[in-house]
C-alpha positions as CSV (number, residue, x, y, z in Angstrom):
1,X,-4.4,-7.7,-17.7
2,X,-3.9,-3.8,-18.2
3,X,-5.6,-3.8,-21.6
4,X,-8.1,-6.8,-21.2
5,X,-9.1,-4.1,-18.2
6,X,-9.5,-1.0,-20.4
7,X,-11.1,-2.8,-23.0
8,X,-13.5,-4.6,-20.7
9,X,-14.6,-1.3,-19.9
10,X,-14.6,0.6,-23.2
11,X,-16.8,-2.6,-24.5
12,X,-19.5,-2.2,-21.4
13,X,-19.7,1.6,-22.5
14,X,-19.7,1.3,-26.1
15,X,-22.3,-1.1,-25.8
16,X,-24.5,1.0,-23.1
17,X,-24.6,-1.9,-21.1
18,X,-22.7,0.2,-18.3
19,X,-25.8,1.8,-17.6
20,X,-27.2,-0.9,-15.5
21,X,-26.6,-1.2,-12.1
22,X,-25.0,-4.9,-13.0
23,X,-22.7,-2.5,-16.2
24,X,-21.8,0.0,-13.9
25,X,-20.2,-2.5,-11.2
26,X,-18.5,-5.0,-13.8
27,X,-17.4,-1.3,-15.3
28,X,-16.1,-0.4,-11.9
29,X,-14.2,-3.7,-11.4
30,X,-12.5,-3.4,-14.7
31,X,-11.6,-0.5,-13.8
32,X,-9.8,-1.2,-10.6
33,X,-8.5,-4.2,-12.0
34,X,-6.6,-2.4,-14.4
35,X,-5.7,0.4,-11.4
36,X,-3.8,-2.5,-9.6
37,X,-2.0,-4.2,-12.2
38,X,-1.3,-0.6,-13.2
39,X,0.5,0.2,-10.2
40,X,1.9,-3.1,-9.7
41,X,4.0,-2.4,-13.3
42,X,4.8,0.4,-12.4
43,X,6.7,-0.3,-8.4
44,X,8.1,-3.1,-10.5
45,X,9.5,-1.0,-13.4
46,X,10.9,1.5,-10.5
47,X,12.1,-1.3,-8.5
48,X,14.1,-2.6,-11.4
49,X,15.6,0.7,-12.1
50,X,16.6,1.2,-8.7
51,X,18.2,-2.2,-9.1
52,X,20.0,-1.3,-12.5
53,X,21.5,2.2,-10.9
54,X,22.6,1.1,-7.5
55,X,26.6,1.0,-7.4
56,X,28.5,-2.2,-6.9
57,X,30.3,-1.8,-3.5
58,X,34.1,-2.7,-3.6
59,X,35.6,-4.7,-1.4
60,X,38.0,-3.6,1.3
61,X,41.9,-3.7,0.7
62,X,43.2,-7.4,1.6
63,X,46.1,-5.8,3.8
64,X,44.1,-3.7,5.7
65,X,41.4,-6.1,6.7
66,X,43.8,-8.6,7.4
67,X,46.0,-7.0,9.7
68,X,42.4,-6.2,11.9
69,X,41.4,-9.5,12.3
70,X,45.1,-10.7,13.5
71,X,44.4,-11.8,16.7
72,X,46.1,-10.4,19.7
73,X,49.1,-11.6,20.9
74,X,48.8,-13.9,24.5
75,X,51.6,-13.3,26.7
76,X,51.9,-14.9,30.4
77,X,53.4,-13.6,33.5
């Protein structure tokens, strides 16, 4: 979508038709089409980096979590 963008638009100016009024907006469209999809590779790209680098947490020692979630003794008087 990037390139069918960029090349939407290098067509309408190699072929002068981007200066009409009806170029200059399918010019500006292609344009802003490409913008988005532009920026929409590149959150993915940085999301999936972010992703890729993040450290695996470890789990907690067996003994010491169970002896926290022993429940508390009950005693009468």
């Amino acid at each position: 979508m990037i390139v069918g963008g960029v090349g939407a638009a290098i067509w309408l100016l190699a072929t002068g038709q981007a200066g009409t009024v009806d170029g200059l907006f399918l010019l500006l469209t292609a344009l802003l089409l490409a913008g988005a999809f532009a920026l929409y590779v590149m959150f993915m790209i940085r999301r999936a980096m972010e992703a890729v680098s993040k450290p695996v947490p470890q789990a907690a020692k067996a003994g010491a979590g169970a002896a926290a979630k022993a429940p508390a003794a009950v005693t009468q008087a």
